[in-house]
Z-matrix of the N, CA and C atoms (Angstrom, degrees):
N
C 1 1.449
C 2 1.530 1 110.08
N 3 1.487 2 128.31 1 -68.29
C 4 1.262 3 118.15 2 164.35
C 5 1.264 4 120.82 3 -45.20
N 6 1.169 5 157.07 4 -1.47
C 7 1.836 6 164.10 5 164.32
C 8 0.920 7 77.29 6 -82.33
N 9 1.608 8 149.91 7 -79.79
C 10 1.678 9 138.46 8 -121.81
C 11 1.478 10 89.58 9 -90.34
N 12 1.489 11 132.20 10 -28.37
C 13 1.605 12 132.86 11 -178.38
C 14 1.345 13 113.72 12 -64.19
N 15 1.449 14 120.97 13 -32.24
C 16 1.579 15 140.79 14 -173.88
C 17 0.573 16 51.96 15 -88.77
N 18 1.594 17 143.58 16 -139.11
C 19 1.735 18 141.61 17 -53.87
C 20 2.116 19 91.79 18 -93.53
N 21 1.262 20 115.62 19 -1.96
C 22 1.563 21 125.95 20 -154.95
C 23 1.619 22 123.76 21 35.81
N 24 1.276 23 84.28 22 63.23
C 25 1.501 24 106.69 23 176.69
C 26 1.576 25 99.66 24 -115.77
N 27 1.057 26 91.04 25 99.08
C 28 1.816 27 101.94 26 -161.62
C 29 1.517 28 112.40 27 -109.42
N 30 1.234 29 111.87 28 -46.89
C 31 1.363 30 105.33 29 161.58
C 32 1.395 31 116.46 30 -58.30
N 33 1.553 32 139.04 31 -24.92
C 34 1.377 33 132.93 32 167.93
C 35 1.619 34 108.81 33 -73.57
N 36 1.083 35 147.28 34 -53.86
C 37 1.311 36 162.32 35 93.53
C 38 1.381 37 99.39 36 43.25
N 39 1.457 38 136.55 37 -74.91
C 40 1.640 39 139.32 38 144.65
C 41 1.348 40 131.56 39 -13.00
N 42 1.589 41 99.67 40 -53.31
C 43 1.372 42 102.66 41 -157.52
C 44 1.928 43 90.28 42 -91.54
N 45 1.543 44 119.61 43 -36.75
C 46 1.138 45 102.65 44 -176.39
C 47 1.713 46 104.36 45 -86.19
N 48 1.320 47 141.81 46 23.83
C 49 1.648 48 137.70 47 175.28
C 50 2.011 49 90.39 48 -101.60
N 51 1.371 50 107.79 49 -36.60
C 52 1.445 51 101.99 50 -177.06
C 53 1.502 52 129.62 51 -58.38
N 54 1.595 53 82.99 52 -42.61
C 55 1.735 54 94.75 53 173.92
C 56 1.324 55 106.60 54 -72.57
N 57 1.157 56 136.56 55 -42.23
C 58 1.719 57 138.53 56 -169.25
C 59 1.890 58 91.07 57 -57.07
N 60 1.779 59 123.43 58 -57.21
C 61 0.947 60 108.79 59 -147.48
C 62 1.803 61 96.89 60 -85.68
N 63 1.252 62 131.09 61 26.30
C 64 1.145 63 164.15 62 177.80
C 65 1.720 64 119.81 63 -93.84
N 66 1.355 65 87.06 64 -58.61
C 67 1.869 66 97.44 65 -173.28
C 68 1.576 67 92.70 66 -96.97
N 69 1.083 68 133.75 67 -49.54
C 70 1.561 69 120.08 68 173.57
C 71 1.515 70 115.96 69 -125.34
N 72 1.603 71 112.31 70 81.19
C 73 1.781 72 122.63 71 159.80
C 74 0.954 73 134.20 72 -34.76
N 75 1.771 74 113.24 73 -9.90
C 76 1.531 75 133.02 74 -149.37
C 77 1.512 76 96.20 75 -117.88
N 78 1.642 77 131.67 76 -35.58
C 79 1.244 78 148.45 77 -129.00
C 80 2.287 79 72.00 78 -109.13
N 81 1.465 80 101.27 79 112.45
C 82 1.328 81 118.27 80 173.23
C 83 1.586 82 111.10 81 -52.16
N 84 1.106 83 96.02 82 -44.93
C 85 1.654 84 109.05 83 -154.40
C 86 1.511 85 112.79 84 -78.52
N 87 1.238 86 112.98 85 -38.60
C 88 1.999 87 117.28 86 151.08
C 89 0.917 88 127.00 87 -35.38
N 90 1.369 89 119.03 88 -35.55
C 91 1.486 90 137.99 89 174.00
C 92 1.393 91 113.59 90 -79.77
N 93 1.098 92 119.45 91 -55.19
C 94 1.440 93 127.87 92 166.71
C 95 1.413 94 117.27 93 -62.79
N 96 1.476 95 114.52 94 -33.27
C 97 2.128 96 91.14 95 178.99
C 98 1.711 97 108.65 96 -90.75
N 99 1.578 98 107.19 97 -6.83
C 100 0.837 99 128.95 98 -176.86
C 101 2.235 100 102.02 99 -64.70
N 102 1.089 101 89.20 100 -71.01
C 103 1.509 102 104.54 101 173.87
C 104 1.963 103 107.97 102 -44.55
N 105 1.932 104 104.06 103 -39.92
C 106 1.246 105 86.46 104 -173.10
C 107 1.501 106 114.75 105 -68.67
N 108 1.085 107 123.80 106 -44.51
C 109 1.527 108 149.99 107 170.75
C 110 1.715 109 101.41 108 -37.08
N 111 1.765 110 113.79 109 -54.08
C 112 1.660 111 80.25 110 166.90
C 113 1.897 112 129.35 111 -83.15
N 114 1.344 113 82.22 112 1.42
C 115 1.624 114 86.52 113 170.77
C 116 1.581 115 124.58 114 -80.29
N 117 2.009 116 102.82 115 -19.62
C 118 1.243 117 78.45 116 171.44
C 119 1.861 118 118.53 117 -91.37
N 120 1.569 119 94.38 118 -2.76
C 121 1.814 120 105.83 119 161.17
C 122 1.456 121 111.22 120 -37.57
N 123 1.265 122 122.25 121 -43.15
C 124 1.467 123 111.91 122 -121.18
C 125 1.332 124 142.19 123 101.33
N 126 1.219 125 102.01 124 -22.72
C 127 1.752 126 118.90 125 -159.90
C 128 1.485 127 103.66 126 -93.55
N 129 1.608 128 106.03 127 75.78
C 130 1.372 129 103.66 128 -167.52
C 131 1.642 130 87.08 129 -73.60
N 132 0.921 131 128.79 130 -74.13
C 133 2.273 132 114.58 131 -159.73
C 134 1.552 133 98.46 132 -22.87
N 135 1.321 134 105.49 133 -56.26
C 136 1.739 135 83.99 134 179.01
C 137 1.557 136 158.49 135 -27.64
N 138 2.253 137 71.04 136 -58.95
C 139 1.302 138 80.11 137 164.97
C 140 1.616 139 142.42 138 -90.08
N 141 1.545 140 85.73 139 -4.15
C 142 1.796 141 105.09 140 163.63
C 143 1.676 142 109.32 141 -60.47
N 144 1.312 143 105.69 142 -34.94
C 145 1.657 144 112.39 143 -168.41
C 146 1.475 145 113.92 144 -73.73
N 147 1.783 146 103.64 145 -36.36
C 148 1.446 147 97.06 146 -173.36
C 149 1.841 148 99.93 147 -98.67
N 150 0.979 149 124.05 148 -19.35
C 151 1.701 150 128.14 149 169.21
C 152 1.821 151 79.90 150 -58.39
N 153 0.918 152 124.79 151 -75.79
C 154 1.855 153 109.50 152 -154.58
C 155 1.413 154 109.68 153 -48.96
N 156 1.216 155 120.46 154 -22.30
C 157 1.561 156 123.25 155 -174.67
C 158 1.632 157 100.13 156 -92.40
N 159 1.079 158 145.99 157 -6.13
C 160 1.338 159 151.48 158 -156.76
C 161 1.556 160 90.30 159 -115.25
N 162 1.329 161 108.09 160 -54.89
C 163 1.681 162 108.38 161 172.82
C 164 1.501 163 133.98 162 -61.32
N 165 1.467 164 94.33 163 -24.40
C 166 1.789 165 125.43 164 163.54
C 167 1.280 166 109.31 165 -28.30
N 168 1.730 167 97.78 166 -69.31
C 169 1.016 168 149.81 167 -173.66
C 170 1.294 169 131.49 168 -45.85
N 171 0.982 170 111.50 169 -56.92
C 172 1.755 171 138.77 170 -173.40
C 173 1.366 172 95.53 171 -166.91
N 174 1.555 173 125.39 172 96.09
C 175 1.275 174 155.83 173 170.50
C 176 1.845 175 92.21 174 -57.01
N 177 1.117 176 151.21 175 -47.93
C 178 1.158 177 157.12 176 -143.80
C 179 1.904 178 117.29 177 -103.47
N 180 1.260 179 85.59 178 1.73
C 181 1.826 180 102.15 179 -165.89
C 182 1.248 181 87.80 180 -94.27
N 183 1.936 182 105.91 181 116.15
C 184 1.278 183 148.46 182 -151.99
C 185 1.255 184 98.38 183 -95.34
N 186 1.360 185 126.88 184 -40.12
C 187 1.519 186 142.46 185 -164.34
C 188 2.001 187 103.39 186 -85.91
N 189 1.114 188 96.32 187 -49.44
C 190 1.568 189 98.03 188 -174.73
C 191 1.954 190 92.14 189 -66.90
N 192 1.520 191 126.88 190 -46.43
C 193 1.213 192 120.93 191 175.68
C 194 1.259 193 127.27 192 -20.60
N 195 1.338 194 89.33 193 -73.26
C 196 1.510 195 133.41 194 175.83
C 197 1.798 196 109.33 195 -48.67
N 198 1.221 197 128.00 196 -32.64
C 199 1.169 198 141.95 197 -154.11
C 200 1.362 199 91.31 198 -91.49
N 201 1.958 200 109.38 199 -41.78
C 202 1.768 201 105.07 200 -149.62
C 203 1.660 202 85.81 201 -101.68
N 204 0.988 203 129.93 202 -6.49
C 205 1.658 204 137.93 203 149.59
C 206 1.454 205 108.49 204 -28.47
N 207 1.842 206 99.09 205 -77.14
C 208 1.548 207 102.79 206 -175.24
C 209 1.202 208 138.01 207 -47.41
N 210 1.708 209 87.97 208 -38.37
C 211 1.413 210 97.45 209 -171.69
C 212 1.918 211 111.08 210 -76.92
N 213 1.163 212 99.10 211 -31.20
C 214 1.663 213 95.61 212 165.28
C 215 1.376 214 120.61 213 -36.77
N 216 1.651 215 99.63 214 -56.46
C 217 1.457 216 121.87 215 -162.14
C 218 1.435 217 88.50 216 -71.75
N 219 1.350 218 155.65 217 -40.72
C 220 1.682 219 144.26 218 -169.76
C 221 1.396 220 88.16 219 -67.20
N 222 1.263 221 125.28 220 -75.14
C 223 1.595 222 143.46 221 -170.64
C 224 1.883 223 102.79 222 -27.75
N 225 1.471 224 111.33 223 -40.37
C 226 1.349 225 121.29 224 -177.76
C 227 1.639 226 99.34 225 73.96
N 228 1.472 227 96.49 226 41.25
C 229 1.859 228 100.82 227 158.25
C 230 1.553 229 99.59 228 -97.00
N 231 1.276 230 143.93 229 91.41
C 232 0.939 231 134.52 230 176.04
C 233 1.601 232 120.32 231 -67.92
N 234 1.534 233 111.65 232 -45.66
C 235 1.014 234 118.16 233 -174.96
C 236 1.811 235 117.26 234 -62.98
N 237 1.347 236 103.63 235 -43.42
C 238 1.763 237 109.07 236 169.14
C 239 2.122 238 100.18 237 -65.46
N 240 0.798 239 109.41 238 -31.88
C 241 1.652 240 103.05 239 -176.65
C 242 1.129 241 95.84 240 -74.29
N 243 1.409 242 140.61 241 -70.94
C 244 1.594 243 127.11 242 -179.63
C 245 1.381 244 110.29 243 -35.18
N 246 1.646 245 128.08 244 -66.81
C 247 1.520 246 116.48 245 178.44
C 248 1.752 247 106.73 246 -49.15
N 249 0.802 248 139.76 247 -6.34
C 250 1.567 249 119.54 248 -171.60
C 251 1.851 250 105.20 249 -115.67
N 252 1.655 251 95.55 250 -0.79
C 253 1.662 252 92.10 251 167.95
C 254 1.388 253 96.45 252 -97.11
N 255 1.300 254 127.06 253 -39.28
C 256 1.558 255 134.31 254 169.81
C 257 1.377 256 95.05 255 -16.80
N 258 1.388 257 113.38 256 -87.02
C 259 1.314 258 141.57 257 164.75
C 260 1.923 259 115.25 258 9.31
N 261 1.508 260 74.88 259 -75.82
C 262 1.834 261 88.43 260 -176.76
C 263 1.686 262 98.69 261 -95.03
N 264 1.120 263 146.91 262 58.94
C 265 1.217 264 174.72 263 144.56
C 266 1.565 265 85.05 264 -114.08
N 267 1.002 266 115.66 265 -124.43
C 268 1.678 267 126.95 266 -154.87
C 269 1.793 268 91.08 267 -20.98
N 270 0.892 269 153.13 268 -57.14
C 271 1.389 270 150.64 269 -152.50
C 272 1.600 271 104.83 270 -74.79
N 273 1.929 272 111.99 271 -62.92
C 274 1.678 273 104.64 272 165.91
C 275 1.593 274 103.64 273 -139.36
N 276 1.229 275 104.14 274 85.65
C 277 1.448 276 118.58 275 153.80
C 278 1.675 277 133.15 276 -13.56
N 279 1.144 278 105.95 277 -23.74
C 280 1.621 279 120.66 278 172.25
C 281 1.243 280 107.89 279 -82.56
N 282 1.366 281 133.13 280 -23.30
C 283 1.398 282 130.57 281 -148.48
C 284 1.367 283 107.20 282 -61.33
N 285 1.026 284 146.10 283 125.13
C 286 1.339 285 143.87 284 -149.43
C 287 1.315 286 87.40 285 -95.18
N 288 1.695 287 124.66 286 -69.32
C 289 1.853 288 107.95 287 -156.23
C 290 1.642 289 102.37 288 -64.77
N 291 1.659 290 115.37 289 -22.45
C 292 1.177 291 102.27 290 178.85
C 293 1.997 292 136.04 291 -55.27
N 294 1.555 293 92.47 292 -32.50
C 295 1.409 294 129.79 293 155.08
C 296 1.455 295 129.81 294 -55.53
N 297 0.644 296 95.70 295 -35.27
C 298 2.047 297 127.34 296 173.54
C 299 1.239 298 100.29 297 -80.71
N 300 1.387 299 120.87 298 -64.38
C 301 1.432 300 101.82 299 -160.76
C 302 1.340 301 103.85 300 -93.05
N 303 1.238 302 138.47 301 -24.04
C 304 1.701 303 134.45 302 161.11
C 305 1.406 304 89.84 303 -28.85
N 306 1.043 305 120.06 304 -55.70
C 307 1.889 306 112.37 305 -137.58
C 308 1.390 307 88.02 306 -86.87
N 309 1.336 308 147.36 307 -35.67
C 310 1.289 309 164.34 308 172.85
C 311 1.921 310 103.59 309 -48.78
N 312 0.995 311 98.12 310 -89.70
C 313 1.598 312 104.93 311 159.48
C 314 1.748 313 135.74 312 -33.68
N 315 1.415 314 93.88 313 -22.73
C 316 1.559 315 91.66 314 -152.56
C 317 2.067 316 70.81 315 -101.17
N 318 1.115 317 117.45 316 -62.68
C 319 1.478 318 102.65 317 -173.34
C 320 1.612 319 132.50 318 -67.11
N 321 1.706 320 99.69 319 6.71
C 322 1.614 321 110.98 320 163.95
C 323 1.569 322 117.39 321 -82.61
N 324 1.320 323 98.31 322 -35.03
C 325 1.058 324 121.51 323 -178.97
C 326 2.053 325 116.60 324 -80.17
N 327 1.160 326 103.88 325 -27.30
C 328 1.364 327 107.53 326 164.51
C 329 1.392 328 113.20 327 -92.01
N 330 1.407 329 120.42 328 -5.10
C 331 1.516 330 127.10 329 161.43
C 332 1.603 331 101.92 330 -74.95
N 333 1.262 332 126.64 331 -58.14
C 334 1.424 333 122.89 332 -147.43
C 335 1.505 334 87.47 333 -55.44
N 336 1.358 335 124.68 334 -55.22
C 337 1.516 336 132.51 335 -152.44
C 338 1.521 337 107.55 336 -64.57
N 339 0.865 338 138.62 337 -28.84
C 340 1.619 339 142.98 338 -166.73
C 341 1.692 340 102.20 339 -86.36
């Protein structure tokens, strides 16, 4: 599935993330490349749907965080995207874009209000 995502062979990429999240419901990470793959669709509900099942999953998965971050930030939910870098902050504190975009967010957001 990731080969067919590089190569953007995405509809192949689909059909083999479906079956994975099929043969193992339990396996975090199906869910998660799954979610990335509709993110690089476009298909943000999707990927809100399968990031929540990835989080189900493994509550601690930095990447799916990070993922439902962005998509806030496209959506222009700023305020839910800051809590979900919060998020992956408390989990790995180094994360640099996570760091970046707190500080990014947090002073757009102390702009809107004034």
């Amino acid at each position: 599935a990731r080969t067919s995502m590089r190569s953007e062979q995405y509809s192949r990429a689909q059909d083999l993330l479906d079956q994975v999240v099929v043969i193992a419901p339990e396996y975090s990470e199906g869910w998660n490349l799954r979610a990335t793959l509709h993110f690089y669709r476009q298909d943000f509900s999707r990927s809100i749907s399968d990031i929540e099942t990835t989080l189900r999953l493994e509550p601690r998965h930095f990447g799916a965080l990070s993922g439902l971050a962005a998509i806030m930030q496209r959506l222009d939910r700023d305020e839910e995207a800051l809590r979900a870098w919060y998020k992956v902050l408390e989990i790995y504190p180094a994360n640099k874009q996570a760091q970046e975009s707190v500080i990014k967010l947090e002073e757009k957001l102390a702009g809107s209000r004034t």
